[in-house]
C-alpha positions as CSV (number, residue, x, y, z in Angstrom):
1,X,8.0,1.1,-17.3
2,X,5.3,-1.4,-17.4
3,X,2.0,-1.1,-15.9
4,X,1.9,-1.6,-11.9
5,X,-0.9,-2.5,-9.7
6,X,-2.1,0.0,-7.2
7,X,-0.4,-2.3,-4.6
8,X,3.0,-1.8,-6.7
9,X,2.5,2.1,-6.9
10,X,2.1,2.1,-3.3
11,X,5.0,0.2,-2.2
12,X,7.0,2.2,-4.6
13,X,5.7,5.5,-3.3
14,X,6.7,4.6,0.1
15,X,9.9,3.5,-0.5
16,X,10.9,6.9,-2.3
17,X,9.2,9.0,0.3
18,X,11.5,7.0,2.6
19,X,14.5,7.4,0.5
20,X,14.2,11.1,0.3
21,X,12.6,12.1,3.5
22,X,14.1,9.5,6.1
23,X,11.1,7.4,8.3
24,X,10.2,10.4,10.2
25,X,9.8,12.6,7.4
26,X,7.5,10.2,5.5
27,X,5.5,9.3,8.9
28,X,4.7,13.0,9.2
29,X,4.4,13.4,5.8
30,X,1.6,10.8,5.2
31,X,-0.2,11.7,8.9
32,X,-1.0,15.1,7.3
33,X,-2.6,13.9,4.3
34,X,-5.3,13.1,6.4
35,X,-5.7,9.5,6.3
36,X,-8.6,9.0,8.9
37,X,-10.5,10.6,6.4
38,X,-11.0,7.5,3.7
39,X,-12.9,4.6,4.3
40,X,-10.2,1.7,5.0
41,X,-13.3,-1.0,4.2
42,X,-14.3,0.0,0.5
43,X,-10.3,0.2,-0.1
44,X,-9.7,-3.0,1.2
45,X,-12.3,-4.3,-1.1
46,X,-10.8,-2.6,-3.9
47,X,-6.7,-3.8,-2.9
48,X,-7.4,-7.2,-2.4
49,X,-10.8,-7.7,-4.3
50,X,-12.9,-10.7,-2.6
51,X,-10.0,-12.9,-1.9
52,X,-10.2,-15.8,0.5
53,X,-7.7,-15.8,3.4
54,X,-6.5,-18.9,2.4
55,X,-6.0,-16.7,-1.0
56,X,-3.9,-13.8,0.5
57,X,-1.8,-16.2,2.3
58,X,-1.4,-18.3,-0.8
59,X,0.1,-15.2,-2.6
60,X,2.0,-13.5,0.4
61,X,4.0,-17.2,0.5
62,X,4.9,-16.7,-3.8
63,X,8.0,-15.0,-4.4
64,X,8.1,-11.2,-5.7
């Protein structure tokens, strides 16, 4: 497997915790990992980095 971004890893890890848990198992599933505790700001700087909007429209337009 070749090296994935962190955005990649995510979507990935999602979609199998969807596959083998079903929508409601993941939901409760990720709500006791205790999300509210992490700091949605500095991880947003580190996901998208200091990307215009224009930017991250730009790319969410290019197909996967």
């Amino acid at each position: 497997m070749s090296e994935m971004s962190r955005e990649q890893i995510y979507q990935e890890g999602l979609a199998a915790l969807r596959e083998r848990l079903g929508v409601d198992g993941m939901i409760t599933f990720l709500q006791g990992l205790g999300g509210d505790k992490g700091n949605w700001t500095e991880e947003r700087h580190e996901i998208l980095g200091k990307k215009t909007m224009d930017e991250l429209l730009e790319e969410m337009k290019q197909p996967k």
